[in-house]
C-alpha positions, 0 to 999 in steps of 0.5 A: 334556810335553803331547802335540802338536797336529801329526800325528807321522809314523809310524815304520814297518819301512820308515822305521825306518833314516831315523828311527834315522838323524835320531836319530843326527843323520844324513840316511840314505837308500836306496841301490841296491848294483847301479846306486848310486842313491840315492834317497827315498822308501823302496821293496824294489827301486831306481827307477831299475833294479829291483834288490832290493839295496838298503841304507841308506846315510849322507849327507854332509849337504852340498847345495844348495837346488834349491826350496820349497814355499809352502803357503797353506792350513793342511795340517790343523787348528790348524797355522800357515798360511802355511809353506814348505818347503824341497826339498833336493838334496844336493851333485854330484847329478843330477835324480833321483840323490842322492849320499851 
């Protein structure tokens, strides 16, 4: 297979549950065991109340979408121009919760 010209995300120890879980086909995401939000990008303690118990947690997949993204300039070279990008927000959420 010849190697892509698109510049591959980098599956690091903090991403490693998000990408097992695309493997899997299933949108996996932190979640807070102390206040229950969920939430991206990764991080060691919660966003919303700074508790450390934080675990990853599977999605249900179902949502709406809430905007995009239109990108006129190519974000690196030999990438197609224009694109868009759609920003999801799953089911029941608020602003910044994300329900799984």
């Amino acid at each position: 297979m010849a190697a892509s010209a698109r510049p591959e995300p980098g599956v690091t120890a903090e991403t490693a549950p998000f990408w097992d879980g695309t493997a899997r086909g299933v949108l996996c995401l932190p979640h807070c065991g102390l206040c229950g939000t969920t939430f991206f990008p990764p991080a060691a303690r919660c966003p919303h109340c700074l508790s450390s118990r934080v675990a990853w947690k599977d999605c249900s997949g179902r949502g709406y979408l809430r905007s995009w993204t239109e990108l006129h300039v190519a974000p690196y070279s030999g990438s197609p121009s224009p694109s868009w990008s759609p920003r999801s927000n799953p089911a029941k959420a608020d602003r910044w919760r994300w329900q799984c």
